[in-house]
C-alpha positions as CSV (number, residue, x, y, z in Angstrom):
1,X,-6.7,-8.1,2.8
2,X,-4.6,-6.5,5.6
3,X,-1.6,-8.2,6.1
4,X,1.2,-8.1,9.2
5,X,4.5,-9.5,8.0
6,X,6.6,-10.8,10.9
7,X,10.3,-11.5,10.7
8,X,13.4,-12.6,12.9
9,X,15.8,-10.1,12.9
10,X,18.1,-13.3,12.3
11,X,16.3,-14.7,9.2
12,X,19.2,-13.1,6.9
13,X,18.1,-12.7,3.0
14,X,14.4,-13.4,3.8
15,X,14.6,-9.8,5.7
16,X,15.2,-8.2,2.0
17,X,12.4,-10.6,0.4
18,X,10.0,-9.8,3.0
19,X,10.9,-5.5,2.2
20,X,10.3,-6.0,-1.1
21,X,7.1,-8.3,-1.1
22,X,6.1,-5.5,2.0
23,X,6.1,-2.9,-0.6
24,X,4.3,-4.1,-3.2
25,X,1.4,-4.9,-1.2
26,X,-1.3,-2.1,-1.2
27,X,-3.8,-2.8,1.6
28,X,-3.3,-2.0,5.0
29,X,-0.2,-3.4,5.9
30,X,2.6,-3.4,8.8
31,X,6.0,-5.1,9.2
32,X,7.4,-6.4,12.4
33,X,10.7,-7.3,12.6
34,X,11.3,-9.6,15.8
35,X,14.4,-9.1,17.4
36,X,17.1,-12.1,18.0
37,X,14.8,-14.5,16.2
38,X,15.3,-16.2,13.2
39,X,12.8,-17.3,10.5
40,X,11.1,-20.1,12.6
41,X,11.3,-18.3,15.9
42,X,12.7,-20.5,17.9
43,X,14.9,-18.7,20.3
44,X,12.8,-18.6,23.6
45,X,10.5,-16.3,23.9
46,X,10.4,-14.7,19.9
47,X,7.4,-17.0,19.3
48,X,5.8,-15.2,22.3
49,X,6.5,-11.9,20.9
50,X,5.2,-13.4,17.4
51,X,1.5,-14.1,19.6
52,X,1.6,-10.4,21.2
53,X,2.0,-8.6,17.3
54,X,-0.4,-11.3,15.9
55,X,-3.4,-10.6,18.8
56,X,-2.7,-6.9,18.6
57,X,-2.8,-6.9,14.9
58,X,-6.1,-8.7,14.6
59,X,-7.7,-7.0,18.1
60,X,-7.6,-3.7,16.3
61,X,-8.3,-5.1,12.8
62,X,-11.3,-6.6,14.5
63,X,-12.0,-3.1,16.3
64,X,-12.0,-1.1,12.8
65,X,-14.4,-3.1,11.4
66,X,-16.8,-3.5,14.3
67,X,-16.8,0.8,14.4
68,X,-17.8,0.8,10.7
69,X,-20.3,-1.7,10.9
70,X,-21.6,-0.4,13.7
């Protein structure tokens, strides 16, 4: 399944993890890092910026398939 990783910038070794996990998948895949958040995104405005990647993620996800099907 296509996957979009999203990470704080802040979240320390779970930057590494999520690298590593990020290359071993082999679908369709992108990895977001979100600036001066940590893991839970709770600086103001980084769970904002978490919505933006997630809708524009899924919007074109939803675009690709709609084009093939159609």
């Amino acid at each position: 399944a296509p996957t979009l990783l999203l990470i704080g910038s802040l979240a320390g070794p779970v930057i590494d993890l999520t690298h590593q996990a990020f290359a071993h998948l082999t679908c369709p895949k992108k990895i977001q890092i979100i600036a001066g958040a940590g893991h839970l995104f709770e600086e103001p405005g980084a769970l904002d910026e978490v919505v933006a990647y997630a809708i524009s993620w899924f919007s074109a996800g939803f675009a690709r398939h709609r084009q093939q099907k159609g």
